[in-house]
N, C-alpha and C positions, 0 to 999 in steps of 0.2 A: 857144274852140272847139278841141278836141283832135283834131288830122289826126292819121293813121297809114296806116302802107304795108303793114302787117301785116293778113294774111286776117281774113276774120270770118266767122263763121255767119250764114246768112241766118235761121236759129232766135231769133238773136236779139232782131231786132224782131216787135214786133206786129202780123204781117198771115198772118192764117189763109187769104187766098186763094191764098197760096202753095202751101196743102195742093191748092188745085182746078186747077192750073197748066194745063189743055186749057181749061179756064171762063174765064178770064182773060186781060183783055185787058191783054196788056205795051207799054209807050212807053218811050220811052226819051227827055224832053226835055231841049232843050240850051240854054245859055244861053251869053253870053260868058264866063262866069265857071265855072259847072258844069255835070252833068250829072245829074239826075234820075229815077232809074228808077221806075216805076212797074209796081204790079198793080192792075188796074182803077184806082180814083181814091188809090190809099195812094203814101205813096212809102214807097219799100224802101233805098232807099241813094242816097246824094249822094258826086258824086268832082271834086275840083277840074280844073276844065277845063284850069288851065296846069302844075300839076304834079303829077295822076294820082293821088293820096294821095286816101285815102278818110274822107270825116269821118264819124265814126264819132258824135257826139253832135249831128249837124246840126239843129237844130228844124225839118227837116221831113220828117226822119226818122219814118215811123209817122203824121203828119197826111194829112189829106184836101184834095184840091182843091176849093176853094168856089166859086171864078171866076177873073177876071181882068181887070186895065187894060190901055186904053190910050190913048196919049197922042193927039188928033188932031193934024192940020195947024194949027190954030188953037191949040195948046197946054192946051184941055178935056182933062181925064180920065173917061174912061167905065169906068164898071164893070157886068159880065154877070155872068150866073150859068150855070156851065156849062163845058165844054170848052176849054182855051185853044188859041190858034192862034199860028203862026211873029208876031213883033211884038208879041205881047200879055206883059206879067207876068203872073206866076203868084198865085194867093191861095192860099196853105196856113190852113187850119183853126185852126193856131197862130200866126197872126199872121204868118208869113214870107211877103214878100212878092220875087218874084226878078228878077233886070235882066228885059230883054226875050228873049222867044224867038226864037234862030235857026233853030231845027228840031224836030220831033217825029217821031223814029222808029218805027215799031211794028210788032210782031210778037215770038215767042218765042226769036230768035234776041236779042234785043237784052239780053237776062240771060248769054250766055257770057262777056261780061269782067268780071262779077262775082265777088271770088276767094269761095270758100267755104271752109268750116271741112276745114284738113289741105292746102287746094292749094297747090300750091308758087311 
């Protein structure tokens, strides 16, 4: 997997909802590990949670959220379809599946620490 601390254009990936950015609902979820931005259900960019570098070839970069586990008290796994919430894994479309959620942030404000193509 190739980290890099080097900007990127968000032109780069595959998600035309970027073009509709007032239509689009942004999250921002978080995990132990990293962070997930999203526009409506795509992810746009993954940033390692303990050292800030942006992985730039993440496989779940550009996939779609399908659902989510999780684990009960009893050690069952449940799988939904749909929205995930703080506790729950993540299901990407590609198969990436992500620790547990600590948090899901949302609103338009949660895209400013994304660096973009030329920021310094």
């Amino acid at each position: 997997m190739m980290i890099s601390q080097k900007p990127f254009s968000m032109l780069e990936y595959p998600c035309s909802a970027m073009n509709a950015a007032e239509h689009t609902l942004h999250r921002l979820m978080v995990t132990e590990n990293s962070r997930y931005h999203m526009a409506d259900d795509i992810c746009i960019a993954v940033r390692d949670e303990r050292t800030g570098c942006w992985h730039r070839t993440h496989q779940a970069v550009g996939a779609h959220v399908v659902g989510s586990l999780r684990v009960t008290k009893d050690g069952s796994v449940v799988a939904r379809i749909g929205s995930p919430t703080p506790g729950e894994r993540v299901i990407f479309s590609t198969d990436v599946v992500t620790s547990p959620l600590v948090a899901i942030e949302t609103g338009s404000d949660v895209f400013e620490s994304i660096p973009l193509a030329g920021a310094a």
